[in-house]
C-alpha positions as CSV (number, residue, x, y, z in Angstrom):
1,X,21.2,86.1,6.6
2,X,17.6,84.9,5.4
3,X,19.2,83.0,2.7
4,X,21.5,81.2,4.7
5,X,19.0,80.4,7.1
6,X,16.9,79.0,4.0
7,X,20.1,76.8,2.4
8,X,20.4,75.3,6.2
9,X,16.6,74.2,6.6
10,X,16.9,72.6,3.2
11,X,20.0,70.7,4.0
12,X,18.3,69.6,7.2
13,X,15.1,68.4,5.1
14,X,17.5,66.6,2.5
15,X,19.3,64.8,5.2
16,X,15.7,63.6,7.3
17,X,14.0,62.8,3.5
18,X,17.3,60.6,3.1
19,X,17.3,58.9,6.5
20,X,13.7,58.4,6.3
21,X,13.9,56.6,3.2
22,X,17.1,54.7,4.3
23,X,14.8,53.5,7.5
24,X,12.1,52.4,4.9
25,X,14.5,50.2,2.8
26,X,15.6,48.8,6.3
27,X,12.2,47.8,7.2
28,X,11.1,46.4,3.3
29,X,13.6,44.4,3.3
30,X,13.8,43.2,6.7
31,X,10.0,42.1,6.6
32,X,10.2,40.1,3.7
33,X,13.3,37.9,5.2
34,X,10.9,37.5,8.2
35,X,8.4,36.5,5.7
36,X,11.1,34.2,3.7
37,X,12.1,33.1,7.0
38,X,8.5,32.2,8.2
39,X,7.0,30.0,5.0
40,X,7.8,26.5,4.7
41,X,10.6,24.8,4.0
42,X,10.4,22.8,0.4
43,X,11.0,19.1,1.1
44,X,14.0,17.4,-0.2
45,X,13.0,15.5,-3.4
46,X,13.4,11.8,-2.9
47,X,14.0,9.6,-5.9
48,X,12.4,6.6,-6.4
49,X,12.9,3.6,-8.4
50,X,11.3,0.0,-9.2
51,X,12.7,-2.6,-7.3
52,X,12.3,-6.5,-7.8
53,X,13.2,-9.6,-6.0
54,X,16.5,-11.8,-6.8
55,X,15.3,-15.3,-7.7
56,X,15.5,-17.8,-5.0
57,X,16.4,-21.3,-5.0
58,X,13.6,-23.7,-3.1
59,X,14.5,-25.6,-0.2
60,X,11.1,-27.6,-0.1
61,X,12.4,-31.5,-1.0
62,X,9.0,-32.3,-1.5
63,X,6.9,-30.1,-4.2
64,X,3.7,-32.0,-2.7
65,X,4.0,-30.3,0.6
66,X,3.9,-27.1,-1.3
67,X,1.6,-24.5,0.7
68,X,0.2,-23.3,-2.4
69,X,-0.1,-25.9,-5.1
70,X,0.7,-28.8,-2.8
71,X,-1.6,-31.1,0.0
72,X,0.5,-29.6,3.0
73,X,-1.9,-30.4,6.0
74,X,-0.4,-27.0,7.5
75,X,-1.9,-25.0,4.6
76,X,-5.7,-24.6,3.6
77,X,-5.5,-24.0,-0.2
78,X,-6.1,-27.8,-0.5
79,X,-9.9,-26.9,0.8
80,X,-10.3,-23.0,-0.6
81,X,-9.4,-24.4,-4.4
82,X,-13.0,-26.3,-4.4
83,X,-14.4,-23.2,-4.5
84,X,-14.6,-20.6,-6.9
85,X,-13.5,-17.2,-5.5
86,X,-10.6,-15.5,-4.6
87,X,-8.7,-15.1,-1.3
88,X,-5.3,-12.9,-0.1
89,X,-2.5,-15.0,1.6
90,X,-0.7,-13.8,4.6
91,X,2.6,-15.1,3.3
92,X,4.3,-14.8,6.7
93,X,2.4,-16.9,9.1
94,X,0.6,-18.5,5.6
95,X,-3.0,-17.2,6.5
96,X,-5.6,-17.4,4.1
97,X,-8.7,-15.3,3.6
98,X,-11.7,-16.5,1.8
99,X,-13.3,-13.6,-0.1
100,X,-16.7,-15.5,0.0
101,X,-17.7,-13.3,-2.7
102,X,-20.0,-15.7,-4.1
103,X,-22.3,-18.2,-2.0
104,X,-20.6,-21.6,-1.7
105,X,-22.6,-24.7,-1.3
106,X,-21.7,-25.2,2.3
107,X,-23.5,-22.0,2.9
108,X,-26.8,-23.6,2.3
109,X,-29.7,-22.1,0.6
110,X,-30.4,-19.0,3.0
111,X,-27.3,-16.5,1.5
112,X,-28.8,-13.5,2.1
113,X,-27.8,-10.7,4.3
114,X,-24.2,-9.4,5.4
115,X,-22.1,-11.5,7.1
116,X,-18.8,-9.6,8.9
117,X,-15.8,-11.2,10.7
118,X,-12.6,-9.7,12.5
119,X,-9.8,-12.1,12.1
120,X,-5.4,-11.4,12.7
121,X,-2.2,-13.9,11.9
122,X,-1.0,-13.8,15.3
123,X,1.5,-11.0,16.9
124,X,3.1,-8.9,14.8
125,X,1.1,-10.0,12.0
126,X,-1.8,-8.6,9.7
127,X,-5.3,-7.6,10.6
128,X,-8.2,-8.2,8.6
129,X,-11.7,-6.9,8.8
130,X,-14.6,-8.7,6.3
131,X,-17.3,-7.6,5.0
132,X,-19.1,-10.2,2.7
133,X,-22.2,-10.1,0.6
134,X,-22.6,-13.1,-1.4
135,X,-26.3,-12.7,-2.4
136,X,-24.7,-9.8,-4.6
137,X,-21.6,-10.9,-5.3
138,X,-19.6,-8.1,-3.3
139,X,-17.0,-8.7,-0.8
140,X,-14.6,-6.0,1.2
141,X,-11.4,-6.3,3.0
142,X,-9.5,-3.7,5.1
143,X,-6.2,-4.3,6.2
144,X,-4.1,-3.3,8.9
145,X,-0.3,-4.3,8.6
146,X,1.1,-5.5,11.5
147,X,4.8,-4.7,12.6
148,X,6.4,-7.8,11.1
149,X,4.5,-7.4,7.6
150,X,7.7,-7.5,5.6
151,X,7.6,-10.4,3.6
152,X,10.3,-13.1,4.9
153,X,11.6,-14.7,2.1
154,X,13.7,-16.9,3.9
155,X,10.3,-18.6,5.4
156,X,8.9,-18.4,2.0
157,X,11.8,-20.9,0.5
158,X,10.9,-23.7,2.8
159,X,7.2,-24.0,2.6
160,X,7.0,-23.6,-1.2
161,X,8.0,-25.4,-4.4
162,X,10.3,-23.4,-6.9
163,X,7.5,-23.0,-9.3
164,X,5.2,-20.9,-6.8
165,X,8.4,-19.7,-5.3
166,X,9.1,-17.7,-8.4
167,X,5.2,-16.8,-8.7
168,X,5.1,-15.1,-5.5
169,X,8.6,-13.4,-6.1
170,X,7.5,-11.9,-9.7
171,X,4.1,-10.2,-7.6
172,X,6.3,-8.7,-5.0
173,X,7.7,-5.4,-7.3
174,X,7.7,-2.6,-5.7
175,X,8.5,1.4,-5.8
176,X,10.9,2.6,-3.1
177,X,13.2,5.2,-2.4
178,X,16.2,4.6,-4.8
179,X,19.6,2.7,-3.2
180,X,17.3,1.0,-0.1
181,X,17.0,-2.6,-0.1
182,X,13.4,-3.6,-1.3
183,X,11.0,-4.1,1.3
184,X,7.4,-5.5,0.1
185,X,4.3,-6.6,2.1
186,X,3.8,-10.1,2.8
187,X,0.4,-9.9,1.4
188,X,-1.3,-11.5,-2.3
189,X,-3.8,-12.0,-4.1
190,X,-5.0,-15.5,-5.0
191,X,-7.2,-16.8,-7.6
192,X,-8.5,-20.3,-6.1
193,X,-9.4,-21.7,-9.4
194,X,-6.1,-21.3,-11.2
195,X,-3.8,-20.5,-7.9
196,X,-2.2,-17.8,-10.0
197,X,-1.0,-14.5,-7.5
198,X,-1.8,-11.1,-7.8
199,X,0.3,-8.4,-6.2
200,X,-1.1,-6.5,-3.5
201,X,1.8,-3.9,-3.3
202,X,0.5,0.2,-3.3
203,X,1.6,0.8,-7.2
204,X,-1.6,-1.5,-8.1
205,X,-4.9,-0.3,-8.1
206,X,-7.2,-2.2,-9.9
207,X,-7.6,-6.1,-11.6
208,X,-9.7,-8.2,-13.7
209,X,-9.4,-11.8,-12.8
210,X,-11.8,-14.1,-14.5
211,X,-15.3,-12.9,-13.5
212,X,-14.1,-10.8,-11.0
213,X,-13.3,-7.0,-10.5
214,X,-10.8,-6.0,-7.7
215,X,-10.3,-2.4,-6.4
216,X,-7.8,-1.5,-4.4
217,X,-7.0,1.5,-2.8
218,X,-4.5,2.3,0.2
219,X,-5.0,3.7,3.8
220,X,-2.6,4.8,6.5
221,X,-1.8,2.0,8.0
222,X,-2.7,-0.6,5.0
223,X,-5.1,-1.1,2.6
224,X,-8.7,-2.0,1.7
225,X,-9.9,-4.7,-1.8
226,X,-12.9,-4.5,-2.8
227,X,-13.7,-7.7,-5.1
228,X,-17.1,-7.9,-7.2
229,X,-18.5,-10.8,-9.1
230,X,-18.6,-8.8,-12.4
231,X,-19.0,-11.3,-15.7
232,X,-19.0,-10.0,-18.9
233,X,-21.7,-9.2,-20.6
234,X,-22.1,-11.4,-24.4
């Protein structure tokens, strides 16, 4: 009778020891998919690819009215290219920004101080914020893009001749998600002296032009150049 009793006790342990473990396992492996469930998703991998410009035929009859090269009374490169410096052009509404890293002679003999300005290209366009330095050769630009900063290449062909047509095409490369149409900032960098461009586009980070040092380095909503009158030492 005592032994019987004894076999159904331990069967009744067996059983409790095997749910018990069985409600373990449940729990395990139900916390970890709540932990699975609760950690962040990883982002879909986007691939990107370099993406150029097709060439573009001019439809300027005149290369003299040429914005960048030309006398075009609309433009002001005929007045920046006295000066030695370097400037960014607002392709879109053609705006263009004097660095003033370097004193010009209009400035007169008093250069010192900081001199700061707030200037845009209109609605839609590009913001620009100035801080200039001449007395030490430093000069800073931040950048706000505005909503129609996409460069319009169909404006582009009628205020420039084909040779500075295909100068400003070649600095507008840029990285993109792969299969979208390319989609660069209207924005460049200009050299006054030798009118050559410079691309302004978020793969580039750094330049030596001349006497010059540019840094560039991006922000949220645009971008801020840093240009230093930096000559080489002989």
């Amino acid at each position: 009778m005592q032994k019987g009793k004894y076999y159904r006790m331990r069967k009744e342990l067996v059983w409790g020891a095997g749910i018990l473990a069985a409600l373990l396992l449940f729990f395990t492996a139900f916390g970890k998919m709540k932990d699975t469930a609760d950690m962040p998703q990883q982002e879909e991998f986007t691939s990107m690819e370099y993406k150029e410009l097709p060439a573009v035929q001019s439809e300027l009859s005149d290369s003299e009215g040429c914005y960048l090269c030309g006398t075009a009374k609309e433009s002001l490169m005929g007045y920046f290219r006295q000066f030695d410096d370097l400037g960014i052009i607002s392709v879109n509404q053609w705006y263009v920004l004097d660095f003033g890293i370097l004193p010009h002679e209009e400035d007169g003999a008093d250069t010192s101080g900081t001199r700061t300005a707030m200037t845009g290209t209109g609605e839609g366009g590009d913001f620009f914020s100035s801080t200039q330095t001449p007395s030490r050769g430093i000069s800073t630009v931040k950048v706000s893009y505005g909503e129609d900063s996409i460069l319009d290449v169909e404006k582009a062909k009628t205020i420039l001749c084909q040779d500075c047509l295909d100068k400003l095409l070649a600095v507008m490369e840029t990285y993109g998600p792969e299969g979208e149409e390319p989609k660069p900032r209207d924005l460049c960098l200009v050299d006054f002296q030798t009118l050559e461009l410079y691309s302004l586009q978020e793969q580039h980070a750094s330049y030596y032009i001349r006497d010059y040092y540019v840094r560039l380095d991006q922000t949220d909503d645009g971008m801020e150049v840093e240009a230093v009158y930096a000559p080489e030492r002989k």
